[in-house]
C-alpha positions in Angstrom: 74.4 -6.3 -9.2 74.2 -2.8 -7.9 77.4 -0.9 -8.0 79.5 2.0 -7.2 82.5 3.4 -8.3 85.1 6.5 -7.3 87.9 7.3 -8.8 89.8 10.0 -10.9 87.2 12.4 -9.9 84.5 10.8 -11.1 81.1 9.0 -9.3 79.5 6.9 -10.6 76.8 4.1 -9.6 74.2 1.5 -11.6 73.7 -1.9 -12.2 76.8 -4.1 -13.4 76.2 -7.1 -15.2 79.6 -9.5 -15.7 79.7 -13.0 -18.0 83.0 -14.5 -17.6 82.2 -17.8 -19.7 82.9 -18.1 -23.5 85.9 -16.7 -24.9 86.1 -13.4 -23.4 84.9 -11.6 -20.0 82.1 -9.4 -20.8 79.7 -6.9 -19.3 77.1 -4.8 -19.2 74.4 -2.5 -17.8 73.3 0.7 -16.4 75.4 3.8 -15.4 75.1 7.4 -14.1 78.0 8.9 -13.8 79.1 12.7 -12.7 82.5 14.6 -12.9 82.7 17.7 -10.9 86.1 18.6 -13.2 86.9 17.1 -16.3 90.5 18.8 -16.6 91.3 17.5 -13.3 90.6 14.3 -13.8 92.0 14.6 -17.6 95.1 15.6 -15.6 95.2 12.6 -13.4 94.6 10.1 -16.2 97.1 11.4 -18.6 99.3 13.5 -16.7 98.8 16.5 -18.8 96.7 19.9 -18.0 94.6 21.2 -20.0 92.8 24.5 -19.1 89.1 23.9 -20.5 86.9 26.4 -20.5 84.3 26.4 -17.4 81.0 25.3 -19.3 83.3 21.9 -20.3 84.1 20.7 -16.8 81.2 19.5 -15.1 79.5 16.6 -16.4 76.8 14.4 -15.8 76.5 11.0 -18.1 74.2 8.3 -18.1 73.3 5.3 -20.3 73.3 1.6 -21.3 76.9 0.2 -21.7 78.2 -3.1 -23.0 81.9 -4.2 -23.7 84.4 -6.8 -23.4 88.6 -6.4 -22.8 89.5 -3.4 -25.2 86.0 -2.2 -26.3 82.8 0.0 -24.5 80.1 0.6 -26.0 77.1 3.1 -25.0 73.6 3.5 -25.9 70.8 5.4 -25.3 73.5 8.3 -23.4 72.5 11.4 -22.0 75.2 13.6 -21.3 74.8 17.2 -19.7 77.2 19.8 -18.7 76.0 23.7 -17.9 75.4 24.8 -21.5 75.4 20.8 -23.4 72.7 18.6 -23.5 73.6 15.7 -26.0 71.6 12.2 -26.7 73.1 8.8 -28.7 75.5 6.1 -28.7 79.3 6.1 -28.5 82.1 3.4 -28.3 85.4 3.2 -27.6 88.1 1.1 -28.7 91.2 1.0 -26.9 93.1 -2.5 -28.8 96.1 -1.3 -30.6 97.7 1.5 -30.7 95.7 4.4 -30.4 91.9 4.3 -28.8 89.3 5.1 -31.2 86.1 7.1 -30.5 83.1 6.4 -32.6 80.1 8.6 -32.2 76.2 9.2 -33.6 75.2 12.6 -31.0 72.3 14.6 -30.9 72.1 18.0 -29.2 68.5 19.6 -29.3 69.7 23.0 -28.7 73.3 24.7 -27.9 73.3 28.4 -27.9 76.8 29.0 -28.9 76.3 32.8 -27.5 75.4 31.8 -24.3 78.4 29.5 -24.1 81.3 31.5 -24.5 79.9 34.2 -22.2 80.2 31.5 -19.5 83.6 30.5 -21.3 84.8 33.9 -21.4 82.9 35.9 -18.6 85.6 39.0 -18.4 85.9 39.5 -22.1 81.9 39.3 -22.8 82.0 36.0 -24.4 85.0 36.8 -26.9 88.4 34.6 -26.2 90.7 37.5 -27.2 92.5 37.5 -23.8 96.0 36.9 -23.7 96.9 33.5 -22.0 93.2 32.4 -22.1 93.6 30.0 -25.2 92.0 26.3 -24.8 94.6 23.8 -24.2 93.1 20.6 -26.3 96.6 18.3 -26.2 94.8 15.5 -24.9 93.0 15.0 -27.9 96.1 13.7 -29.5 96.4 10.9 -27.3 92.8 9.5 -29.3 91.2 9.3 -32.7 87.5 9.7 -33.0 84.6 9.9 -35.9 81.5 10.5 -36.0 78.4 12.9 -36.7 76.7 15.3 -34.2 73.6 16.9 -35.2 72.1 20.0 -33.5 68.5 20.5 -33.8 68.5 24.1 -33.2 71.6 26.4 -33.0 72.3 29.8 -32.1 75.6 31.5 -32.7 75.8 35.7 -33.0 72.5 35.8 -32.4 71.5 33.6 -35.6 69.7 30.8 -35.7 70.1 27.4 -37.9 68.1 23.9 -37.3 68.9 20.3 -38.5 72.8 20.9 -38.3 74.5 17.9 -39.5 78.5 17.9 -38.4 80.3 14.8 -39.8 83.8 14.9 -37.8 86.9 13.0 -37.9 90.2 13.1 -35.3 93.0 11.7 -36.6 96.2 11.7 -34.8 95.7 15.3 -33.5 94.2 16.3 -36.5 90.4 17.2 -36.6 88.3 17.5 -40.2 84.6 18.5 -40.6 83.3 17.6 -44.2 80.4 19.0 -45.8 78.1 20.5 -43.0 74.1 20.3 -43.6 71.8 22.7 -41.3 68.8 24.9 -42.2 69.3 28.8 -42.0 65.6 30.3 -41.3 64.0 27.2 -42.9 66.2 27.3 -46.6 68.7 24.4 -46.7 71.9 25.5 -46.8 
């Protein structure tokens, strides 16, 4: 079935796919699905307001999803905001007592540079204005692991390829391990 969906500031339409016999409902299928503001509609589903930086707040999504009561998963995702363009599969659990966010991303090029000039525009780039600090509460509220990889990065005008980040969020707390990425072409 075709559907559409509004709400919390985000659009969204596809195809929808339920199965409500066996032992638990399940569904699945295709979805596009674009937020004009992320921190408003982080705001409206967790009542807290955090300031994210302008390149963070527009999003476009798309994919295959499947998932049953407490559990989504997503496959094949696209996911673009004005200076992010990421590719993979991600699930979320949300049984118990924390939801969990497990990820596998792929990003074939984020210029770092050109992002916090957009996050930053009145300090060229640089967050060294008072007051202008990002506000990342909500990702307390979650745990998440996973590894994103960045085919080609640029940050202070340096370039690295075949980044590998493992990253782990646990209870507010976020760790990197050993990073892998290519400086030039020499393995770092």
């Amino acid at each position: 079935q075709r559907a559409a969906l509004s709400t919390l500031g985000v659009e969204g339409q596809g195809d929808l796919h339920l199965d409500g016999g066996g032992r638990a409902p399940s569904w699945r299928g295709r979805l596009h699905l674009q937020c004009r503001d992320l921190g408003a509609t982080l705001r409206q589903a967790t009542g807290q307001s955090p300031d994210l930086p302008a390149p963070l707040r527009r999003w476009q999504v798309s994919g295959n999803f499947s998932g049953q009561a407490g559990s989504l998963a997503v496959s094949g995702m696209q996911a673009r905001a004005s200076q992010i363009t990421l590719e993979g599969d991600a699930s979320l659990q949300w049984k118990g007592a924390r939801p969990a966010l497990r990820f596998d991303l792929v990003s074939p090029h984020f210029d770092l540079d050109a992002f916090m000039a957009a996050a930053f525009p009145d300090t060229g780039g640089r967050n060294d204005a008072p007051g202008q600090s990002w506000d990342l509460r909500a990702m307390k509220a979650f745990d998440a692991e996973g590894v994103l990889h960045v085919q080609r990065l640029t940050a202070w005008k340096f370039n690295l390829s075949s980044l590998s980040v493992p990253l782990k969020l646990q209870e507010g707390r976020l760790r990197c391990d050993a990073v892998r990425a290519n400086c030039y072409g020499a393995p770092l």
